[in-house]
C-alpha positions in Angstrom: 54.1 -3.2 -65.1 55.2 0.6 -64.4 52.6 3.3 -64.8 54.2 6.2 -66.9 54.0 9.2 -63.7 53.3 6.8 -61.0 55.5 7.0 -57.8 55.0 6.2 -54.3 53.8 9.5 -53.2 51.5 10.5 -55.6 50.1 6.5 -55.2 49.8 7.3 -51.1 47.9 11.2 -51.9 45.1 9.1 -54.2 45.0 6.6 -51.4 44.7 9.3 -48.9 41.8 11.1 -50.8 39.9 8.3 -51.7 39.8 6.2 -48.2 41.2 7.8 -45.5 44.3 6.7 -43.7 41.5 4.8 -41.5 41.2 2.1 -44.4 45.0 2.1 -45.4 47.5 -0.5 -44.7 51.2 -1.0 -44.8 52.4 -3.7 -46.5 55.8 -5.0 -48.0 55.4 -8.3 -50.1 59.2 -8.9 -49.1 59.0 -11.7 -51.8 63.1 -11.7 -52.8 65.8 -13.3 -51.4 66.3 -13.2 -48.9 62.8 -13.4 -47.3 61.5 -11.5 -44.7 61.3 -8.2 -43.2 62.0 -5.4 -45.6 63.6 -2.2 -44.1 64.4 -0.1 -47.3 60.4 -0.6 -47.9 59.0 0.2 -44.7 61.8 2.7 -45.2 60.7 4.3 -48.1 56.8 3.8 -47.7 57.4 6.2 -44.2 59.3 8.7 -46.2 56.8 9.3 -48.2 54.1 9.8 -45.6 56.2 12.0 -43.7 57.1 13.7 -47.0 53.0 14.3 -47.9 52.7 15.7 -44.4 50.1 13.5 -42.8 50.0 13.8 -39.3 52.1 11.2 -36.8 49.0 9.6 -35.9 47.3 9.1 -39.5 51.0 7.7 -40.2 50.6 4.9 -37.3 47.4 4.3 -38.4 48.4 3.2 -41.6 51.8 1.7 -40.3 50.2 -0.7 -37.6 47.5 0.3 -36.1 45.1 -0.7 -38.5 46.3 -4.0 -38.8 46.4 -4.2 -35.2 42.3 -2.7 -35.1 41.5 -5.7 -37.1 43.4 -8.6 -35.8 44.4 -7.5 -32.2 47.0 -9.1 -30.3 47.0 -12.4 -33.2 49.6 -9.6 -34.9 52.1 -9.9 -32.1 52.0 -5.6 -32.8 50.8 -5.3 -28.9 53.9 -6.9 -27.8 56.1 -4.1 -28.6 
């Protein structure tokens, strides 16, 4: 279902204002053929942060260092 004025940045500003980019977390459901890791999301979902004009840190937060915060070196994030 598509929200009539809803887009990606306007969806990441609420976000933002409501929670902080502490509480945020990227995620691609990558659920199409075929399966797996989804550039043109992770893609898109960066443009737009970049485009809102959060800083580089608040963008890493939100891109893996959250996810990393709560699960650590089980994400395999570390290992980069």
């Amino acid at each position: 279902m598509q929200y009539e004025g809803l887009e990606l940045k306007r969806v990441f500003r609420r976000a933002l204002d409501v929670i902080g980019a502490g509480r945020l977390l990227f995620g691609t459901d990558s659920s199409f053929f075929p399966r797996g890791w989804n550039y043109e999301v992770y893609e898109s979902q960066t443009r737009a942060l970049l485009d809102l004009g959060i800083s580089g840190s608040d963008a890493r937060m939100i891109l893996e260092g959250n996810l990393e915060s709560m699960f650590g070196e089980a994400t395999g994030a570390s290992a980069r």
